[in-house]
N, C-alpha and C positions, 0 to 999 in steps of 0.2 A: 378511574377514568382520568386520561389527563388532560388539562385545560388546555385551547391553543393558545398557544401565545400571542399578541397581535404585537406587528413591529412593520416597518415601514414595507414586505416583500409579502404581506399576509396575501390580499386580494389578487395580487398577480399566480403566487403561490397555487390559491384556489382556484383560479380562471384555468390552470396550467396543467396539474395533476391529472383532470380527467383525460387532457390530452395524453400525456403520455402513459397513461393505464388503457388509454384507445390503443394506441400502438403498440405496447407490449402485446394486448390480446389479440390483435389483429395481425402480428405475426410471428407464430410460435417459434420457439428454438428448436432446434435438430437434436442438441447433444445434453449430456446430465449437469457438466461441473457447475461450478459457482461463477464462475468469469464470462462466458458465454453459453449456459446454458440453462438449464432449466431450475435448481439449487439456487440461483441467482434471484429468480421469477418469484419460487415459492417465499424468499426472503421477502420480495418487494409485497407481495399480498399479504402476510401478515401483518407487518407496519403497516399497511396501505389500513389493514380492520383497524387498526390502536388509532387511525386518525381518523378516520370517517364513521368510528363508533358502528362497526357490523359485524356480526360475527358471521355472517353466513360467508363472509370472504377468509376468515380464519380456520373454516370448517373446509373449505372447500381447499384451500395450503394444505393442512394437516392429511387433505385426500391423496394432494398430489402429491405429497412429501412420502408418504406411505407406498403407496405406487412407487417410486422411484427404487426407494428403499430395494422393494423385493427383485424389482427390475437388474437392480448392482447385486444384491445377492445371488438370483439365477445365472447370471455372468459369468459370475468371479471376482476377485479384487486382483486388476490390471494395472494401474496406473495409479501412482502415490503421491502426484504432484501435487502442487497448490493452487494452481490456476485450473488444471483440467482433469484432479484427481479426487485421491480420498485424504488428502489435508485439506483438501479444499473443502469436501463432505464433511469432514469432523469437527471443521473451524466454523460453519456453517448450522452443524448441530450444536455447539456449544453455545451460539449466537442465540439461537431460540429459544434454548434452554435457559440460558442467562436473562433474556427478554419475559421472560414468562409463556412466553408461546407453545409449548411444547415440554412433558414431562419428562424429568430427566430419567429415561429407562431405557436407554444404550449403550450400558456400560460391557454388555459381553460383547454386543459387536464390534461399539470403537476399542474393545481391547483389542481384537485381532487386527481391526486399522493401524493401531497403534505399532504393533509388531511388522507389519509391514511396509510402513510409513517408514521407522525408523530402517528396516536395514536395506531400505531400496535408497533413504535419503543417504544415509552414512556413505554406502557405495558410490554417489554420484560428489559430495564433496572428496574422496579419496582420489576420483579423479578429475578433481577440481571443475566441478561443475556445480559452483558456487549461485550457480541464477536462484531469485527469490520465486518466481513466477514459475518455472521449467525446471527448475536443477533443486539442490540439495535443498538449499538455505530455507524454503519454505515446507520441506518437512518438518525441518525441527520448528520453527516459528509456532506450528502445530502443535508439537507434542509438548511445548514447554504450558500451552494450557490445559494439557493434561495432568498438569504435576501434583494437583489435589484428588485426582482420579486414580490415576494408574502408579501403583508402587515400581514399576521398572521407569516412568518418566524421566526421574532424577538421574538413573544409571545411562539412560540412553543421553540426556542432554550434556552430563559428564563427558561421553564418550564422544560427542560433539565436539567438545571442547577441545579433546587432547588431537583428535584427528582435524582441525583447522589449525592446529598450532603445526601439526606436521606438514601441511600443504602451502603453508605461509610461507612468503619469498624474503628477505631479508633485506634491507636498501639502506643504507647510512643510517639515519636514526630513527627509521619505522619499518615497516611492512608492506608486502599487497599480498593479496589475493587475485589470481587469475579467474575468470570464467572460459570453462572451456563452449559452453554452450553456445557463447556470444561468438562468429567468428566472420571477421572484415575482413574481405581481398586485399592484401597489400596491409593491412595493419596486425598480423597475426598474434604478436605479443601482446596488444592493444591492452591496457588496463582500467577497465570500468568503475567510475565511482556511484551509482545510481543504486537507487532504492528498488527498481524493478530489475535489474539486470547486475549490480555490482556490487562495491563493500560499503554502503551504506546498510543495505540491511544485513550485512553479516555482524556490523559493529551493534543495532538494533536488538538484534535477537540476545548477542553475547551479553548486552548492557541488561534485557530482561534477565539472563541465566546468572548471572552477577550477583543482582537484586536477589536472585531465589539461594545466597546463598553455595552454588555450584561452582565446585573449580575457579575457588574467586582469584586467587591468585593467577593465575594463568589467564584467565578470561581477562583480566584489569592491564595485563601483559598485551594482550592482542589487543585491545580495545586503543589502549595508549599509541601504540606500534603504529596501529591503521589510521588514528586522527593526525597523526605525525607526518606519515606519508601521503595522507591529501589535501594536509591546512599548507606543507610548504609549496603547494602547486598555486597558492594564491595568485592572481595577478598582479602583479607589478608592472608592464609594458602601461600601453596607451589604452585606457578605458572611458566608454563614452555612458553617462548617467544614463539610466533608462534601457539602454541595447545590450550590453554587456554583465554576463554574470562575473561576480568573485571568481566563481574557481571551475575550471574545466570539467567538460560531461569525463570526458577516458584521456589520459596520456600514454606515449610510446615511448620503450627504450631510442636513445640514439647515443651514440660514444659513450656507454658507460652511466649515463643517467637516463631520469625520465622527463620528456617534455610534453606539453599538447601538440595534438595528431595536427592538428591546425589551426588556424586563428578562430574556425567555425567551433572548437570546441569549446571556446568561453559564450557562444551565442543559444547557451541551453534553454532559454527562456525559462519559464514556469509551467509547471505539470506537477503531479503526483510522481511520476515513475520517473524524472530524471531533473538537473538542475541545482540551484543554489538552495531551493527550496527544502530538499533533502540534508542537504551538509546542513543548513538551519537549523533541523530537526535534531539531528542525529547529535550534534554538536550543546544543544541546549538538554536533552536528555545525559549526555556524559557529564555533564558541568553539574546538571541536579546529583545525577548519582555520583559520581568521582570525585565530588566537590573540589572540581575546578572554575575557579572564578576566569581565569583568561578566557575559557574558550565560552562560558556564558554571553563575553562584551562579544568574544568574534562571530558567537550565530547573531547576535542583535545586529552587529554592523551588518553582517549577510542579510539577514530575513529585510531589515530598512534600509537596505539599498533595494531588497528586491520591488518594493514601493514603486519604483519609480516607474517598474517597467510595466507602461499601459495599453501599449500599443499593442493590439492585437499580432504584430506580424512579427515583432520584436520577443512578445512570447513565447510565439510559436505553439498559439492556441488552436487547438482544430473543433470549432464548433461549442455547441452545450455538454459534453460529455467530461466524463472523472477522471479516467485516465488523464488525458493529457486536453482538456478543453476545461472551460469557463466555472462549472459546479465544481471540477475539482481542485482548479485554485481557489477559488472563493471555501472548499471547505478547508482547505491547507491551511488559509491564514487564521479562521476561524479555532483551528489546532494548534496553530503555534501562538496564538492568545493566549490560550487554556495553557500548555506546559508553563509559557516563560511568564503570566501574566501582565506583559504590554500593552496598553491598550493601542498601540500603531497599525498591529495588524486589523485592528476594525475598519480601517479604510479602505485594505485590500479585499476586505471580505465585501464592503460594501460596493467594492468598483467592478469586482468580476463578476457580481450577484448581479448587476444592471449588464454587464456584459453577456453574461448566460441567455437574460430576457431578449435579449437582440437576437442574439443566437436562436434560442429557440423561434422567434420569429420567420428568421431567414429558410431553417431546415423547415417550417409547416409551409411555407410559403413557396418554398419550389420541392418539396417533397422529398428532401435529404434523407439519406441512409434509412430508411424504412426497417428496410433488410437486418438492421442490425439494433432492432427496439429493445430486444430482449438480453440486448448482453449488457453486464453490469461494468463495467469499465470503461464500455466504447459505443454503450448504448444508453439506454435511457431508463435503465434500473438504477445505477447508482446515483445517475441527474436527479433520477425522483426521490430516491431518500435523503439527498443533499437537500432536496426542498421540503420535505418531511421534517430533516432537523429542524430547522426554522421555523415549522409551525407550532413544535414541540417547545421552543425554547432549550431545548437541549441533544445533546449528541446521539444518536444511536450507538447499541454495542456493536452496530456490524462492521463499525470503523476498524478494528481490531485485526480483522481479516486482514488487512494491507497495509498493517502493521504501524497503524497511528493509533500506539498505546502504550 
């Protein structure tokens, strides 16, 4: 059983949960995956039993997990993604599995996930459709935590490898990666630096396949390449404390180099899926693994400038939600604690955690996004395990999913 933790968010915490487990039940989801659908749901019910000590909510997960199950087997296996697929389903079963939730006895099915994961994901970086969420990138994210399971993992995350090394552009002294899934009127070359949509988690995943071992030369090759070509988009013009990130969301070719699409692309705020917050991350994980010390000082300068920025509009926070509102900056900093050991980031955690609370205030108060309780991103699944962590005193594995690990 684990103790809750009491800390300055406990009572609010409590007052808060049953709300948002009202609204989940109160407005079911339509579709299966993990990001807005009902895999998302059965995640939040089982933590939801590890905190409130019942199991008849972990029996009752285990029902609808079951059900689902046969629902995607009568179907077929359609969609390989990781927001609305079966990376998303495998990353999902791995979660519970890892949690103790659920016995680990899916190895013949996620084998065949596994086979189809990888040659729908392979196909989609070939043609450069590099999105983590929609595109390749979050197949393999998948199957690299399959590599203790499946004997083909290692061949297929190899073949990752060498196929982002053929799709990589080449630019003076690094790389990009295009997404073709990303696609802006008028910016058509556009190049995305984002953990949701661009080469942060392409560098993410490569830096896990590294670790394991795989195509390290070549993976240390791209890794190097890609922090090259987005540490020099740093700003240098006129930056104002607080409003301005370090380094642009996407830059575009113009004469021969790359710049930002516009001055609004240094204004990324803080979110999970796009920002300085990202380049923090990504930037503090290659410094562990690569052991480089430069780029360790340049996420610190990043992550403690992103300090400053408190201002709700200046963020560009939308509401209590993970994706890109209040729980999921407050968990960001709470994560970039844990890798870099700072304690700086406990201010941000503590400032968007009172931020959340407002938030949530405002959307019960005039009855904000109802519609949308049940998605874990942009609804109030993932808001609720972010307050979950905090009662636990410690993280959940289902961080992992969205590749904060």
């Amino acid at each position: 059983m684990i103790a809750i933790k009491e800390n300055i968010w406990t009572a609010q915490i409590q007052a808060r949960l049953p709300k948002l487990t009202d609204l989940i039940t109160q407005n079911p989801v339509e579709e299966s995956n993990v990001s807005r659908g009902e895999l998302g749901v059965i995640m939040y019910f089982f933590y939801l039993s590890r905190i409130v000590q019942d199991e008849r909510l972990a029996r009752e997960a285990y029902t609808r997990l079951q059900k689902l199950l046969r629902e995607l087997t009568a179907r077929g296996l359609v969609n390989a993604m990781l927001s609305s697929g079966l990376a998303g389903l495998g990353l999902a079963l791995e979660v519970l599995i890892n949690e103790g939730f659920i016995e680990d006895e899916y190895d013949d099915f996620l084998g065949r996930v596994d086979d189809f994961v990888f040659e729908s994901a392979l196909k989609k970086i070939q043609k450069e459709d590099t999105d983590f969420l929609h595109g390749g990138t979050g197949g393999f994210h998948y199957l690299y935590y399959r590599l203790n399971k499946n004997p083909k993992a290692e061949a297929f995350l190899a073949e990752y490898v060498r196929t982002l090394a053929g799709v990589s552009r080449p630019h003076q002294t690094g790389s990009y990666l295009k997404n073709a899934y990303m696609h802006r009127n008028g910016w058509p070359d556009e190049i995305n630096f984002s953990l949701s949509h661009g080469m942060a988690s392409s560098i993410l995943v490569l830096l896990n396949v590294y670790e394991s071992g795989i195509e390290q030369d070549l993976a240390e090759l791209l890794i190097r390449n890609y922090i090259h070509f987005i540490t020099r988009h740093k700003r240098t013009g006129a930056y104002q404390k607080g409003k301005h990130g370090l380094f642009p969301n996407t830059v575009v070719p113009r004469d021969g180099h790359f710049s930002p699409a516009e001055d609004a692309s240094y204004l990324g705020g803080l979110r999970w899926c796009y920002g300085d917050l990202n380049v923090t991350h990504f930037l503090y994980k290659a410094a562990e693994i690569l052991k480089e010390h430069t780029w360790f000082d340049l996420a610190s300068e990043t992550g403690k400038a992103t300090l400053d920025m408190k201002d709700i509009g200046d963020a560009r926070c939308h509401g209590s939600l993970f994706c890109h509102g209040a729980t999921g900056i407050a968990h960001y900093y709470d994560y970039l604690q844990r890798i870099s050991g700072l304690q700086d980031y406990q201010a941000g955690y503590d400032h968007w955690m009172q931020v959340a609370f407002s938030e949530y205030q405002k959307e019960e108060e005039k009855a904000l996004y109802p519609e949308v309780s049940g998605y874990f991103l942009e609804g109030s699944v993932g808001s609720g395990l972010v307050l979950m962590n905090a009662l636990q005193g410690e993280p959940g594995y289902w961080e992992k999913i969205w590749l904060l690990s």
